[in-house]
PASE-193785 format. One line per 2 residues: number of its first residue (from 1); for each residue z, y, x of C-alpha. Coordinates in steps of 0.02 Angstrom, whole numbers, plus 50000, padded with zeros to 5 digits. Each point is the difference from the previous one (the first is absolute). Example, Ala and Ser with C-alpha at 12.3 -4.5 7.8 and 13.67 -1.06 7.14 Angstrom:
2
1) 50390/49775/50615; 49967/50172/50069
This chain:
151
1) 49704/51078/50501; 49993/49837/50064
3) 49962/49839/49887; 50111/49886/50020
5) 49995/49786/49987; 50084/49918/49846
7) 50028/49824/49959; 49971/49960/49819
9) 50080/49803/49944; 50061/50075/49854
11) 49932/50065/49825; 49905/50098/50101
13) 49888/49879/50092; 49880/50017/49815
15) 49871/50123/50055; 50043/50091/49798
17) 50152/50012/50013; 49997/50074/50171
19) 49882/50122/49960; 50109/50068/49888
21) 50100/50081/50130; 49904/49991/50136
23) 49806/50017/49943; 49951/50043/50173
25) 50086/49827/50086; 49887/49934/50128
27) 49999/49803/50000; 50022/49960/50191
29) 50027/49830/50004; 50113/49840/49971
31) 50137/49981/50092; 50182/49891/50003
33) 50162/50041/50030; 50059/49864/50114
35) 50171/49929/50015; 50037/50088/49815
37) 50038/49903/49834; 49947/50072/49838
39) 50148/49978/49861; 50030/50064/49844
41) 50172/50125/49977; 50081/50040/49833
43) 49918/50037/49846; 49911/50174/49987
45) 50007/50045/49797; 49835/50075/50018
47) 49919/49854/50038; 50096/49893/49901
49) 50059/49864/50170; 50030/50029/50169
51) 49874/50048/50118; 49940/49944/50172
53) 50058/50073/50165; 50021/49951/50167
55) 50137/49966/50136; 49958/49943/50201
57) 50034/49824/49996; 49929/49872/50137
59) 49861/49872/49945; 49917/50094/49858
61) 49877/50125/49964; 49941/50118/49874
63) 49825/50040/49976; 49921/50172/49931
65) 49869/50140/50012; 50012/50137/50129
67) 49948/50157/49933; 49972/50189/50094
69) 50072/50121/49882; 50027/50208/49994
71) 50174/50041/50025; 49975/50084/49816
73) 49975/49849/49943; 50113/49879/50069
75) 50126/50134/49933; 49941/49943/49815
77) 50009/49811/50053; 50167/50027/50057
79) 50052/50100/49855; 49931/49852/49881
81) 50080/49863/50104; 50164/50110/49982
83) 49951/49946/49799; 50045/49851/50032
85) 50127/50001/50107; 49900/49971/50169
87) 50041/50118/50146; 49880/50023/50140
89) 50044/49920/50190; 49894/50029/50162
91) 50088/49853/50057; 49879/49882/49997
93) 49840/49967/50090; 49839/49883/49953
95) 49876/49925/50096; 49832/49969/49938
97) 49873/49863/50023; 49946/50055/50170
99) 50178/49981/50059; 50025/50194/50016
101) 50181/50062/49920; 50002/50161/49912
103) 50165/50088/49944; 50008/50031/49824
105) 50090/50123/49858; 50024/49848/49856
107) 50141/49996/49855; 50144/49903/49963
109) 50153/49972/49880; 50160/49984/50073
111) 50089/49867/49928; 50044/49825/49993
113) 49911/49857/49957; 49995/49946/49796
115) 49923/49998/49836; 49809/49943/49961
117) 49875/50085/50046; 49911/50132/49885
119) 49827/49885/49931; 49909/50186/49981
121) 50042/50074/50180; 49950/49857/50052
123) 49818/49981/49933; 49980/50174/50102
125) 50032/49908/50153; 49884/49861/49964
127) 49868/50090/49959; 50018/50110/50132
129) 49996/49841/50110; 49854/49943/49935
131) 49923/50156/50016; 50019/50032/50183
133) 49977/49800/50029; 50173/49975/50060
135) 50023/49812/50062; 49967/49888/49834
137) 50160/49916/50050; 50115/50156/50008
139) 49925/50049/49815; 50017/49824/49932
141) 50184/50004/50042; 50029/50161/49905
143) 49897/49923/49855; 50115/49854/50002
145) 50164/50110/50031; 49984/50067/49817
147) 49925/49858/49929; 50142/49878/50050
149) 50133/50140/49943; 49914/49992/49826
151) 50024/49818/49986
């Protein structure tokens, strides 16, 4: 069967964590969702906050990793992100650095916006960010998202 492109912004975006469900992901690239705001929906017990999603919304933009992935395996991501509370969407498409857009398979909760965001879940994302070299700017923010909800 065909592989098929998924959009990691997520827990996922760490290459360990990842591989946990998918240890045959191919790294394609980095890529944005454009007009799209990340935000942060109720509390998931699991990860004791709330965790980040996304909604379309004009004037922002959510950066991540675009991965190829076995339809075996994106089965196991979804069934993890379903963990958590994250359902997966082919509603969205990214576009990489070389302007191209892709459409994706990527996960998110359903729900409105509230409660501080999860300080572990997060660390996944920013190390995944730092792994894959997602803008510094884009991984700051996060950094300072948790930080400034600690205060």
């Amino acid at each position: 069967m065909a592989a098929h492109l998924y959009f990691a912004y997520g827990s996922m975006l760490e290459p360990e964590r990842l591989s946990e469900f998918a240890p045959n992901a191919a790294f394609q690239k980095v890529a944005h969702l454009p007009e799209t705001k990340l935000y942060f929906a109720e509390a998931n017990g699991k990860w004791d906050g709330a965790l980040p999603t996304i909604r379309a919304e004009e004037g922002n933009t959510v950066w991540g990793a675009l991965f190829e992935v076995a339809p075996a395996e994106l089965a196991a991501i979804t069934a993890a992100e379903e963990l958590d509370g994250r359902i997966p969407t082919k509603e969205f498409s990214v576009v990489d650095r070389e302007g191209t857009r892709h459409w994706v398979t990527t996960h998110v909760v359903e729900g409105p916006e509230g409660g501080d965001p999860s300080p572990d879940y997060i660390e996944h994302v920013v190390a995944g960010g730092r792994h894959w070299q997602l803008p510094m700017g884009w991984v700051i923010n996060l950094e300072e998202i948790v930080e400034d909800d600690l205060l």
